[in-house]
C-alpha positions as CSV (number, residue, x, y, z in Angstrom):
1,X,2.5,37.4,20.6
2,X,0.1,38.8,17.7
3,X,2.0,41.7,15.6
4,X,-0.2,44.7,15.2
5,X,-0.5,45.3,11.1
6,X,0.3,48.6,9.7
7,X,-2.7,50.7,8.2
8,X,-0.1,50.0,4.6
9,X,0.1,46.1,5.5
10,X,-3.6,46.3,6.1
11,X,-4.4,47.9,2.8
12,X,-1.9,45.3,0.7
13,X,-3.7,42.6,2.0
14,X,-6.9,43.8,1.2
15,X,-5.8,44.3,-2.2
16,X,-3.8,41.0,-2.9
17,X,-7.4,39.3,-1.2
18,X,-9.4,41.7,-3.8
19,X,-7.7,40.1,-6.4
20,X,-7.3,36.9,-5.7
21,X,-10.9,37.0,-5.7
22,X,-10.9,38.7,-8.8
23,X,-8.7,35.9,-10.6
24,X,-10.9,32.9,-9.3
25,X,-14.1,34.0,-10.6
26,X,-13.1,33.7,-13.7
27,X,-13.1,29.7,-13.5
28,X,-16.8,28.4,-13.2
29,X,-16.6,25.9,-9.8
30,X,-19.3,23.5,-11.2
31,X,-18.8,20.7,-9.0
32,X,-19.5,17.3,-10.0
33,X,-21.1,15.1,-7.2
34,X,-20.1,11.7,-8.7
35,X,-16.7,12.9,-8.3
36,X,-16.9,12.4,-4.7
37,X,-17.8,8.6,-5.1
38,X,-15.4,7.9,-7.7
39,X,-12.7,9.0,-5.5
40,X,-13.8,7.1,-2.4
41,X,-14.2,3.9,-5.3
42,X,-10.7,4.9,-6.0
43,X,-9.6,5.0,-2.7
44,X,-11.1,1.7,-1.4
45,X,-10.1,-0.2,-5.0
46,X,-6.8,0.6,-3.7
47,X,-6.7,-0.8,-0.6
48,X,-7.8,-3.9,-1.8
49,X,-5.5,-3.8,-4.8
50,X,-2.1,-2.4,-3.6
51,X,-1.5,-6.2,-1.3
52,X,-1.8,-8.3,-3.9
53,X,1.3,-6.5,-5.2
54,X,3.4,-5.4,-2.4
55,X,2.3,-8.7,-0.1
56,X,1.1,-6.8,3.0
57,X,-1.4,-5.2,4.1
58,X,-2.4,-1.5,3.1
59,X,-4.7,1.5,3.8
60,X,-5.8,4.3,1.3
61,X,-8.1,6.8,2.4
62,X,-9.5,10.0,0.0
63,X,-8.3,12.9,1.7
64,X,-8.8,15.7,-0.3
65,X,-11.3,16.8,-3.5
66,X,-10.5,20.2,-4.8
67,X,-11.5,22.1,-8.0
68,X,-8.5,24.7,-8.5
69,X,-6.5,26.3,-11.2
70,X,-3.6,23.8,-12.6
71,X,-1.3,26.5,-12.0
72,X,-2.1,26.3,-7.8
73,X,-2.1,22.1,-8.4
74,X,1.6,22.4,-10.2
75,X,3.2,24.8,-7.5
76,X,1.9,22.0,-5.4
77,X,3.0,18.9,-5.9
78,X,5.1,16.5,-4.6
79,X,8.7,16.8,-5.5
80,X,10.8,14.2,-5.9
81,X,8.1,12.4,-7.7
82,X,7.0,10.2,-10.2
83,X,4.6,11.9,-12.8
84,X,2.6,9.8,-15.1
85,X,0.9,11.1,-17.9
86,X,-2.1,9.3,-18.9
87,X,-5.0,9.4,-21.3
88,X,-7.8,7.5,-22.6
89,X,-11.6,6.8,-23.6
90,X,-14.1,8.2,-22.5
91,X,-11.9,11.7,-21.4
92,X,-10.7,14.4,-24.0
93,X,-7.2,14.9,-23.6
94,X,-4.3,14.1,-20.8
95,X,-4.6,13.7,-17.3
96,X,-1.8,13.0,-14.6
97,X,-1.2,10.6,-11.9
98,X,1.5,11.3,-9.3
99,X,3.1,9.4,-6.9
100,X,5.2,11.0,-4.1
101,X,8.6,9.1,-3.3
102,X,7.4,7.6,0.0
103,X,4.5,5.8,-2.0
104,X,7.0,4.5,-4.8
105,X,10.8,3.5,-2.3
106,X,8.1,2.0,-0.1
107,X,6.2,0.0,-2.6
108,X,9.6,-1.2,-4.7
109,X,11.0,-2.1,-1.1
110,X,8.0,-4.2,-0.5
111,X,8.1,-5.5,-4.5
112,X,11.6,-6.6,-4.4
113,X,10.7,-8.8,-1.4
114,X,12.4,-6.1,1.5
115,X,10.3,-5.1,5.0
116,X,10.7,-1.1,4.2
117,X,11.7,-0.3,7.4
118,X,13.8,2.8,6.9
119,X,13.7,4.6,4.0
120,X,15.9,6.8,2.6
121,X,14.4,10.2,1.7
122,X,15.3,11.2,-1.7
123,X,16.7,14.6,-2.2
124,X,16.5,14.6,-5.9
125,X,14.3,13.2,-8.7
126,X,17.3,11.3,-10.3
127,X,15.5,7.8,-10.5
128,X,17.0,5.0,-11.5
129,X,15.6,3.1,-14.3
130,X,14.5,0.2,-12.1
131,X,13.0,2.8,-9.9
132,X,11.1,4.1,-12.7
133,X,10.2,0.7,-13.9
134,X,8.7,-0.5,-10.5
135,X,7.3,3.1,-10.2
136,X,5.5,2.3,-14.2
137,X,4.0,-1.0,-13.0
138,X,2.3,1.0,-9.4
139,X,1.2,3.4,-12.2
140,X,-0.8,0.7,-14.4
141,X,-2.0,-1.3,-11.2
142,X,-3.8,2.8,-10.5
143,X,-4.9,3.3,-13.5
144,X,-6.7,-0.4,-13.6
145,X,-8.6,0.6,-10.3
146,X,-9.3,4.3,-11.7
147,X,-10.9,2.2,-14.8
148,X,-13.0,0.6,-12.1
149,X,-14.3,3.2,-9.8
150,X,-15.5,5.3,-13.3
151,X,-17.1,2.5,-14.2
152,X,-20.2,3.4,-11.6
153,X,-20.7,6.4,-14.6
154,X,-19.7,5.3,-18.0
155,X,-17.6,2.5,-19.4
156,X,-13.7,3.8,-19.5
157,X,-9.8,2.8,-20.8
158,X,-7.0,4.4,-19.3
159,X,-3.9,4.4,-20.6
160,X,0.0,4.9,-19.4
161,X,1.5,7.7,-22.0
162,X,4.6,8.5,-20.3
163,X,6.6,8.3,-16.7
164,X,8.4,11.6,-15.8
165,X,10.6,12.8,-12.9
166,X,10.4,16.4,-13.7
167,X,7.4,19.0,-13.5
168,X,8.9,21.2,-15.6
169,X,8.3,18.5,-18.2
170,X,4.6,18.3,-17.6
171,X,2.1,20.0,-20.5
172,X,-1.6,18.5,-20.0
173,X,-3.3,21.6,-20.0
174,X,-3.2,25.5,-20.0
175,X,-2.1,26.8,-16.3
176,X,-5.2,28.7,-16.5
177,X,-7.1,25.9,-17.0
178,X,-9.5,24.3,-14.3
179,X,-8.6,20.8,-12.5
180,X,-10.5,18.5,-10.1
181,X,-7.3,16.9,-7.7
182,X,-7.7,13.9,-5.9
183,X,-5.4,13.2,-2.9
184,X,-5.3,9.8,-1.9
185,X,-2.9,8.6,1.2
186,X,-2.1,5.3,1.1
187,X,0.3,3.6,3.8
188,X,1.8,0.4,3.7
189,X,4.8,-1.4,6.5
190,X,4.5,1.7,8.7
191,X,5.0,4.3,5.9
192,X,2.1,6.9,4.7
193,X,2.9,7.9,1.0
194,X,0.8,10.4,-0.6
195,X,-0.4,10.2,-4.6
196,X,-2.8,12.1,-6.8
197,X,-5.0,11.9,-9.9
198,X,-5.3,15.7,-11.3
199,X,-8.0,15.7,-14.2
200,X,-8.1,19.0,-16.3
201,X,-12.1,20.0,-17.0
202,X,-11.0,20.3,-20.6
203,X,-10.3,16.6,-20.0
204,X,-13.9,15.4,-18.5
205,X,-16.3,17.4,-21.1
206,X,-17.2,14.7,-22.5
207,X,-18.8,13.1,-19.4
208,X,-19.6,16.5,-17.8
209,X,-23.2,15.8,-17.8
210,X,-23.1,12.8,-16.3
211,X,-20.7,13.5,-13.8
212,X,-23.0,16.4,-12.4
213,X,-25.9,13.9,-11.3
214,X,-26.1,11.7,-8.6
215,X,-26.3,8.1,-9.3
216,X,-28.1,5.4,-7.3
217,X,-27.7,1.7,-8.5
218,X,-27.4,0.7,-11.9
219,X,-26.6,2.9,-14.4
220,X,-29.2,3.4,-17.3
221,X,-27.5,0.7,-19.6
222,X,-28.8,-1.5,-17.6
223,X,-25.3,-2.8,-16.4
224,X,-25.4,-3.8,-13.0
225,X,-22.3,-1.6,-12.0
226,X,-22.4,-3.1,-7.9
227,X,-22.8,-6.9,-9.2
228,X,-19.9,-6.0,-11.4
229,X,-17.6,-3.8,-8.6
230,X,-18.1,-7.2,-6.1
231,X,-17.5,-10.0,-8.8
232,X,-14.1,-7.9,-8.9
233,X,-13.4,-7.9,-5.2
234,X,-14.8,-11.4,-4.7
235,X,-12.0,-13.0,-7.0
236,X,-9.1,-10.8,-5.3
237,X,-10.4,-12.8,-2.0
238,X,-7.7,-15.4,-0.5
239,X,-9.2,-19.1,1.1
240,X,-7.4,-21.2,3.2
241,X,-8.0,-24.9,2.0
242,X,-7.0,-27.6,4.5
243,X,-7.4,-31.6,3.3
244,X,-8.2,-34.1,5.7
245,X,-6.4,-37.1,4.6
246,X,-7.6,-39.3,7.7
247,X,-9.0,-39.3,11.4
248,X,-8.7,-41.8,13.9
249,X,-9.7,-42.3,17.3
250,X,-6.7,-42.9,19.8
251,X,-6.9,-43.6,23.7
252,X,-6.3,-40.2,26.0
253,X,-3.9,-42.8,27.6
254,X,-1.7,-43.5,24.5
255,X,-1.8,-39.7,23.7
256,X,-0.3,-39.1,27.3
257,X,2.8,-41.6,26.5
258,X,3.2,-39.5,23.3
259,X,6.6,-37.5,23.3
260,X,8.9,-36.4,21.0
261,X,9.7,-38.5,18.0
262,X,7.4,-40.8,18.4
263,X,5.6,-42.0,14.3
264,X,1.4,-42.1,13.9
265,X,0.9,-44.0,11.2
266,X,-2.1,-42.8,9.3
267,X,-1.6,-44.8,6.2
268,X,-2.3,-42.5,3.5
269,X,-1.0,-43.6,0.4
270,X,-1.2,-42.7,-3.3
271,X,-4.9,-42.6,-4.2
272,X,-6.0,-42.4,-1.1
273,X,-9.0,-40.2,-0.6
274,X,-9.1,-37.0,1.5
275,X,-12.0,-34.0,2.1
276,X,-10.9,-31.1,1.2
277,X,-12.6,-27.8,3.6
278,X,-12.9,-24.3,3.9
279,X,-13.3,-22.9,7.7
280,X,-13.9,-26.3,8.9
281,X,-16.9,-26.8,6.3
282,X,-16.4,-29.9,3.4
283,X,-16.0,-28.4,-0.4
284,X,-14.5,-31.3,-2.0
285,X,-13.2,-34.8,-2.4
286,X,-10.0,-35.3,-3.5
287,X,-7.6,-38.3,-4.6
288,X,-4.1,-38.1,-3.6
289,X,-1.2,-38.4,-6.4
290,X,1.8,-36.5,-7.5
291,X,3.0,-34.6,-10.3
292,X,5.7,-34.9,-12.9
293,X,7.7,-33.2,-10.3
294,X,7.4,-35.8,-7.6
295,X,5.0,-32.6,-6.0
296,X,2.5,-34.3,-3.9
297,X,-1.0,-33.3,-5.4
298,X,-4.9,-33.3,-5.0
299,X,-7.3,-33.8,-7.9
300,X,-10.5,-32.8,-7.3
301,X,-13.3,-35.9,-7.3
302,X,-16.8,-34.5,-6.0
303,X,-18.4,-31.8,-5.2
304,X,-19.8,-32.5,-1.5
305,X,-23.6,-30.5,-1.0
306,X,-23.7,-28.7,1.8
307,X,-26.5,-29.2,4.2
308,X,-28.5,-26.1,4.0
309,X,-28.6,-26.9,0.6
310,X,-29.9,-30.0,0.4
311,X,-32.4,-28.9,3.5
312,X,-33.7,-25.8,1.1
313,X,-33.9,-28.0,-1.8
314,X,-35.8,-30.5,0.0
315,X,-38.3,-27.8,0.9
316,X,-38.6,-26.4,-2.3
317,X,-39.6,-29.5,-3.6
């Protein structure tokens, strides 16, 4: 049931909205469009990057953009956290990456080879030093795939100043001072941990300008920024390989007398030749040896030509 306001209630709301009002246009809310796709760069970058550390499979999704007052951002934040101050070229001063603890017990669970099934939630910021070593290393792996997604603007190099547990130890900027937060959730083995990159305006002067245009395609260096961002993601992609070492051709009869234990002689041998293929298609020959460590191995002979290939080769001659 709704609460009927006093006319006093009424009138201190009116003046705490008055002057909230007041206080916020003081800061100029130039918003920067490529913002928006650096974020959703960031977020996807993520996705792709965070597996290849933690071994399974992950999901990050931007879920918040805001322009507000590092003050509001500070009162805020996550808590227990990690808090990583960080700076580099092309940016004027600090900026701060923070990691919730769900994003950081999670990932070292994952790291140290666990399945993260129950977590612990942490009721202070006490980390261990392992904790903030593992939390350090998700900080770089971040700041690798922030690199990336501002690449799409201007060239950049991030760097890892220092890790901290405590906000009260955090000085970037003025409170007063005008931030763009990005809010990124990212789950991994059933657990949704939240992280953020908080960039001061003092910090992105230098790249104001070109951070307030829209950019389709290439930049104006002439760098081919996509050709770049899927090189990137095309050498992160796994293969499965499988060598064929032999085939033969036996009766359905002698198949059916088959049973357990019985030997099929296939008489592969060192140096034997076998086709090596990807999704059922032949890449390579290969000779069968071993290594110094008795590990069976496959050196690569040939390159086989694929028949499209040689078909469109054929036609353009």
């Amino acid at each position: 049931m709704n609460r009927i306001l006093t006319p006093q209630e009424i009138e201190e709301q009116k003046g705490n909205l008055i002057d909230e009002i007041i206080r916020l246009s003081d800061f100029s809310f130039e918003r920067m469009p490529m913002l928006d796709i650096i974020g959703e760069r960031l977020a996807e970058n993520i996705a792709v990057a965070v597996p290849d550390l933690v071994r399974v499979n992950s999901e990050a999704s931007l879920s918040a953009l805001d322009y507000t007052p590092l003050a509001q951002v500070m009162e805020s934040l996550p808590s227990p956290a990690i808090y990583a101050v960080c700076g580099g070229e092309p940016l004027e001063g600090e900026f701060l990456l923070v990691m919730d603890s769900t994003m950081l017990m999670a990932g070292l669970e994952l790291m140290l080879g666990g399945e993260a099934k129950q977590l612990v939630p942490r009721e202070t910021g006490d980390f261990t030093a392992i904790e903030r070593g593992f939390g350090e290393k998700l900080a770089k792996l971040i700041l690798e795939e922030l690199e990336r997604s501002f690449s799409v603007v201007t060239d950049s190099r991030f760097d890892l100043s220092a890790i901290e547990t405590e906000i009260d130890a955090l000085n970037v900027a003025q409170p007063a001072s005008l931030c763009v937060r990005m809010k990124i959730s990212v789950a991994m083995a059933g657990h949704t941990g939240e992280m953020d990159v908080i960039l001061p305006y003092d910090a992105l002067e230098p790249i104001r300008g070109v951070l307030g245009k829209i950019h389709f395609g290439e930049r104006n260096d002439g760098g081919s920024v996509w050709r770049e961002q899927l090189s990137s993601q095309i050498e992160r992609a796994h293969l499965e390989l499988e060598a064929v070492f032999a085939e033969i051709e036996v009766p359905i009869q002698t198949i059916m007398d088959w049973n357990k234990g019985t030997t099929i002689d296939l008489f592969v041998e060192d140096g034997h030749e076998a086709t090596i293929t990807c999704a059922n298609v032949p890449m390579f020959r290969a000779v069968l040896g071993k290594r110094n460590n008795g590990a069976a191995a496959l050196q690569i002979t040939e390159e086989l030509e694929h028949e499209e290939e040689a078909e469109n080769g054929r036609n353009n001659h």
